[in-house]
C-alpha positions, 0 to 999 in steps of 0.5 A, spaced: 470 480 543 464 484 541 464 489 546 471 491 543 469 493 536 467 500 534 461 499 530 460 506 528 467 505 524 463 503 518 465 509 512 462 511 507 465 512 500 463 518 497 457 517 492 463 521 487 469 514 489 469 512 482 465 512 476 461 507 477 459 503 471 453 497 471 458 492 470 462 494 476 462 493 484 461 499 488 467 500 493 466 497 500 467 501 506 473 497 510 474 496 517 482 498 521 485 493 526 489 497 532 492 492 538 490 494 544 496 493 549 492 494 555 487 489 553 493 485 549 488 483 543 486 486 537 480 490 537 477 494 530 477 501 531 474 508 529 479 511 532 485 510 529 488 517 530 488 516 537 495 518 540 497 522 534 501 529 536 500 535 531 503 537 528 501 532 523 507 529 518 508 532 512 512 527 509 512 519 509 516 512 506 512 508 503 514 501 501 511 496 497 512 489 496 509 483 492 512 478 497 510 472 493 504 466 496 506 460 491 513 459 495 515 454 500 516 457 507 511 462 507 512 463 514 519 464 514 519 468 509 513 474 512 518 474 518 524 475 513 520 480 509 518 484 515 524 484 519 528 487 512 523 493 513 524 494 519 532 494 520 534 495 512 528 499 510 526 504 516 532 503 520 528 500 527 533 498 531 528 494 536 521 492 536 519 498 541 522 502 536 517 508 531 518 508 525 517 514 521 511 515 519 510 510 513 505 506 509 508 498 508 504 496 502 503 488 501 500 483 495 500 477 495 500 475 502 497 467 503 492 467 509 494 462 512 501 467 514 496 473 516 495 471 523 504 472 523 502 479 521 497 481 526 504 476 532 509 481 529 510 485 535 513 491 532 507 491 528 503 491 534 507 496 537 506 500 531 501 499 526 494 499 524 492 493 519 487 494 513 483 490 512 482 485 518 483 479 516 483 475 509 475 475 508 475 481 507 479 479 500 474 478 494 471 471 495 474 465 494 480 469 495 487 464 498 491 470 497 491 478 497 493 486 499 495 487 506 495 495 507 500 497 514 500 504 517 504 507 522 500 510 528 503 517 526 499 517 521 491 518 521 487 513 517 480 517 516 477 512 511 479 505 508 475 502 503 476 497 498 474 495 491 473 488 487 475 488 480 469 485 477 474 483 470 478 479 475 479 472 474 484 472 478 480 475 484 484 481 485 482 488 489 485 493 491 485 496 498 484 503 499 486 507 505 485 516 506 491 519 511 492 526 514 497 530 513 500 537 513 502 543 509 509 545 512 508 552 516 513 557 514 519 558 519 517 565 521 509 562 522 507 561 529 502 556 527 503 548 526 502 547 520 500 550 514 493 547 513 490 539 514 490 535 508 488 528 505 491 523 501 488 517 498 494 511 498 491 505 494 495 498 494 493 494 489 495 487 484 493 488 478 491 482 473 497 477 471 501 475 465 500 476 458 493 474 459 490 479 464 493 484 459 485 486 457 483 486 464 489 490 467 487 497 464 480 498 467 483 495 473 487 501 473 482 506 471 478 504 476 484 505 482 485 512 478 478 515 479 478 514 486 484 517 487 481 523 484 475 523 489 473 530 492 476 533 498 482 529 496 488 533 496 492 528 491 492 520 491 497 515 489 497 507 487 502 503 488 504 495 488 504 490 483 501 492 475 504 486 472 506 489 466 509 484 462 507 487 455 508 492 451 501 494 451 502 496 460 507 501 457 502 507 457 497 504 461 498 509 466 498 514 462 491 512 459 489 513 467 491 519 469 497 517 473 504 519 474 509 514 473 515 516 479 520 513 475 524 517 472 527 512 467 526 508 461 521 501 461 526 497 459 532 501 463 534 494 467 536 499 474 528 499 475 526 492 474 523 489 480 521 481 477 525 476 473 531 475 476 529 471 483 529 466 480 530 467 472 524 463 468 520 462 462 519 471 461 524 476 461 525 480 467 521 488 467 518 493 471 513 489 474 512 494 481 510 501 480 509 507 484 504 512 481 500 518 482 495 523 481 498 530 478 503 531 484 500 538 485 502 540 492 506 533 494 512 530 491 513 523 490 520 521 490 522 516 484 523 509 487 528 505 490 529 498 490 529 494 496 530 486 498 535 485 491 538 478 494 534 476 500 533 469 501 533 465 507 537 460 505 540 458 498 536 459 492 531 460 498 528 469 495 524 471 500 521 473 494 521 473 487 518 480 486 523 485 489 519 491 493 520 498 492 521 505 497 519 512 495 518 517 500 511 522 498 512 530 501 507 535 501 509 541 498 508 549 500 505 552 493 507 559 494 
């Protein structure tokens, strides 16, 4: 197994990742999974744009979804939410089939339903997995962030930061994509230039409780989408924000909600309803981002409203969400 391994592949985050304080974990340099087809096996790798053709995208679908750890039939309901995503979401009729180029961002994926991810043969076919496995969740963890790219994105960089204010063990995954500025029509380049954004998956700390830990958290995600050498950056996920003091969190961060409606405009709630119980539906998942200069990034949709696999059976109880993120001519 070892000699499938790149050991090369271990990336450093910049001195500059985030603003780091004493009290804070560093950022943890990440390893990326490829399937391998002609040795039928998974192999970590530094080479994850192998097979990309220029020119690079410009624009990609990215999907977030809390797919729920604390539920019966965990397996049934990861195929379930996979399968959602590639016929519903990306429209891939077969497993053999490309999606385009996309982010699938998952939290609360059990690890005993890891390896399911990693059978999937759509994903085999098409992704790049980060991180590698459940260990590389913080300590102890039973649960945790899973971050898919599509092979037609190059991955240059993945990291991950554990949240020392974390009861609950929560992390985020970070991973560093390339992509293109459109050319103009009459240029007879490829593109207009090489760019790259940091695409940050994350779960922030839960229920009323984790209310004081949850703008840090958020802070810390927020530096390291202003790194340097970054064209821009976005975080999306589960930000659990369940009480009137999450309404200006992201604000205080620096970041850009891709909502465009109010905090209590029902049409973006994405959590309270599967099923209905002690709190109050609300817009628990969001996508944010640095100042979209340069890109664009389209407000969200919600996807997996109703999906169950069986009676009263939800594939989870969060709904996910669906944007798609553009990079922008400026001139």
């Amino acid at each position: 197994m070892s000699s499938d391994i790149d050991e090369s592949f271990i990336p450093s985050p910049p001195s500059d990742f985030y603003d780091t304080e004493g009290e804070e974990s560093p950022p943890l340099p990440v390893r990326v999974l490829r399937y391998s087809s002609r040795k039928k096996r998974w192999a970590q790798t530094s080479n994850c744009a192998r097979g990309v053709r220029e020119p690079l995208p410009s624009s990609i679908r990215l999907v977030t979804w809390n797919i729920d750890f604390a539920s019966a039939e965990k397996k049934k309901r990861l195929l379930a939410v996979l399968s959602y995503i590639q016929y519903r979401v990306l429209r891939c009729g077969t497993t053999s089939e490309r999606p385009e180029p996309c982010c699938i961002l998952l939290q609360e994926v059990h690890a005993s339903v890891f390896t399911q991810i990693l059978n999937s043969e759509w994903v085999r076919r098409c992704f790049i997995v980060v991180p590698t496995g459940p260990e590389k969740w913080p300590e102890q963890a039973f649960y945790g962030n899973v971050t898919l790219v599509s092979r037609t994105i190059p991955v240059v960089n993945a990291s991950t930061i554990v949240f020392s204010n974390s009861d609950m063990k929560r992390s985020a995954i970070f991973v560093d994509i390339k992509l293109s500025i459109p050319a103009h029509e009459d240029e007879p380049r490829l593109s207009g230039g090489i760019v790259t954004l940091r695409i940050a998956n994350t779960h922030l700390e839960s229920l009323p409780p984790g209310a004081n830990a949850r703008p840090r958290q958020l802070k810390l995600i927020a530096n390291a989408l202003h790194g340097k050498g970054l064209f821009g950056g976005i975080v999306a996920g589960d930000m659990n924000a369940i009480v009137p003091s999450d309404e200006t969190i992201a604000e205080d961060a620096g970041l850009c909600d891709a909502w465009e409606g109010s905090d209590d405009d029902e049409d973006g709630f994405t959590w309270g309803y599967q099923p209905l119980g002690e709190y109050a539906p609300g817009r628990l998942d969001k996508v944010l981002s640095t100042r979209p200069e340069g890109f664009v990034v389209e407000e969200p949709e919600r996807i997996g409203m109703g999906e169950a696999i069986g009676k009263g059976k939800w594939v989870s109880d969060h709904y996910g969400l669906v944007t798609r993120v553009r990079i922008v001519r400026e001139d």
